[in-house]
C-alpha angles and dihedrals in degrees: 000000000000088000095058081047096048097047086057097052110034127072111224132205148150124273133174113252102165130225108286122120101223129079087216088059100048086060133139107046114190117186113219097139155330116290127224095190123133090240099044117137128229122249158168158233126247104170114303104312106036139077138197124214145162125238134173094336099318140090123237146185127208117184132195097044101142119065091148087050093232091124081049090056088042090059115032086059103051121104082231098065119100106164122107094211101053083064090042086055089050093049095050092041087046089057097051085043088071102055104027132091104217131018090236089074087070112125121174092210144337092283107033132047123234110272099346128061130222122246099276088061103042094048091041082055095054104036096052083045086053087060098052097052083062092045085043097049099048083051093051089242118158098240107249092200123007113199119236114174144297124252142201110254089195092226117109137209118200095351093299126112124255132220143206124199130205136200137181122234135198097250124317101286100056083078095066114129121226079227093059086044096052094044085057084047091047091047090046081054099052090063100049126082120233100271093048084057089048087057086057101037098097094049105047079047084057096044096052091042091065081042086066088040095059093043085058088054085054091044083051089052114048090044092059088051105044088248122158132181118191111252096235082061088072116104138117088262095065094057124082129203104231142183116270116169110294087345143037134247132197119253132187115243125169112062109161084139112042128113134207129230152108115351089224088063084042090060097034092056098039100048095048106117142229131190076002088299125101101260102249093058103066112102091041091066095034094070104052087050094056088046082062091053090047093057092048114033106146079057101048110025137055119260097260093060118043096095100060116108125258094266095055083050090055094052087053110120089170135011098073110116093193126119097233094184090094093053084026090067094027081062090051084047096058098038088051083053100047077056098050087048093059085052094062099031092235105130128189107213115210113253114241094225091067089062100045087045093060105053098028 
């Protein structure tokens, strides 16, 4: 099933790796073009700085491939891509582009460089990663992203040197956003009329629902561990949909930025609210909300707008004339009791027809 999911949302391309056996050896990896080589290797594409690839019989990530932003372009103007922040990269890269006088001047902000990371973000990655697979192994979790090493890319900003990290996965698909899922969810609901949402509405409300669940286990988790992603970290992209068992579940990657620390900081921070959610539940819990809408529009929206397709609904800040604190404390429910199964070790998976019926 992810696989389907993965071909529809990832660019994919040819790169030179080389000949060495051993993944070490093949880094650094540095992205300025496609290769046409007989030897070339498949990718691709994991947002704007990192590629996948297969390798004697493994699948690997390497991020922090793009320190000139031409992966970036690649991707941000490719129909696959579906993450907002791979655009936002190309707009800010397209506007240095036009005063600087090499691309290796690129930085994305004061404090990081453009597609690579300096040594801080790439150790804080693996070592919080390194956490997890401790955390994964006693759960009986098939490890999404198991962290190798960093490496040096050679190339400096600023005078400081600049890092890759790689990680080894499961297979391809193990590396598929909820956000990318969602977007192909979002993309399925705009072609459907009201009463064909309506059919689908339980479901997706299902579906979501383990979503939350699983975000309570990470919660569980992290806390156990001293594990703390930044709050601003926490969006639909950084989270994968992973094997569990007969099932799936959903699994934070990506933590440049986290910190480690005590677990009470780690609950304290991750169940702060916002909208009288915690906060990195929100859009979780947004989307199933807006698919009732949907389902109901001359019910929940003004006259003027209840022809306008599900993801204009989605964008809607005003206008819903819906009371969401039912669905608002059903959604607290759930994420309490994602924590309370990781304390007793006792996981629900996702099924995977609740996937297939939601986009089918």
């Amino acid at each position: 099933m992810l696989r389907k999911f993965f071909e529809q949302v990832r660019a994919r391309g040819k790169i030179d790796l080389g000949k060495e056996a051993l993944l070490k050896d093949v880094l650094p990896i540095v992205y300025t073009g496609e290769s046409d080589s007989n030897g070339s290797t498949t990718y691709y594409n994991s947002g704007g700085r990192s590629v996948l690839f297969e390798r004697g019989g493994n699948t690997y990530r390497v991020k922090g491939v793009d320190p000139f932003g031409y992966l970036t372009e690649r991707v941000a103007l490719s129909r696959q891509n579906r993450i907002n922040n791979v655009r936002d990269a190309h707009e800010i890269m397209k506007q240095q582009i036009s005063y600087l006088v090499e691309r290796k001047d690129l930085g994305f902000n004061s404090e990081k460089p453009f597609g690579t990371f300096f040594f801080e973000q790439a150790e804080r990655e693996i070592k919080a990663l390194e956490k997890l697979k401790t955390a994964y192994e006693q759960l009986g979790i098939e490890n999404p992203c198991e962290p190798l090493f960093y490496k040096d890319t050679g190339i400096k900003k600023n005078g400081r040197s600049t890092y890759q990290t790689a990680f080894k996965l499961p297979g391809l698909e193990a590396d598929v956003r909820t956000y990318e899922f969602m977007s192909l969810l979002e993309e399925r609901l705009d072609s459907c009329s009201p009463d064909e949402i309506a059919a689908k509405d339980k479901n997706i409300a299902r579906l979501f629902g383990r979503f939350i669940y699983w975000a309570g286990i990470n919660v569980g988790i992290f806390a156990s561990l001293g594990v703390l992603p930044i709050a601003s970290s926490f969006y639909p992209q950084n989270w994968v949909i992973s094997r569990y068992k007969s099932g799936y579940g959903i699994f934070r990657v990506d933590h440049t930025s986290t910190e480690l620390t005590g677990s009470d900081s780690v609950v304290r921070e991750l169940i702060r609210e916002r909208d009288g959610l915690p906060f990195l539940l929100n859009e979780f819990s947004v989307f199933p909300s807006r698919v009732k809408v949907a389902a109901n529009p001359n019910l929940f929206l003004p006259k003027d707008k209840r022809n306008i397709k599900f993801s204009q609904i989605l964008d809607l800040k005003e206008d819903i004339l819906v009371d969401e604190s039912l669905i608002i404390n059903a959604h607290r429910n759930v994420f309490g009791i994602g924590i309370a199964s990781f304390v007793r070790g006792l996981l629900e998976p996702i099924p995977e027809e609740m996937f297939l019926e939601a986009l089918e």
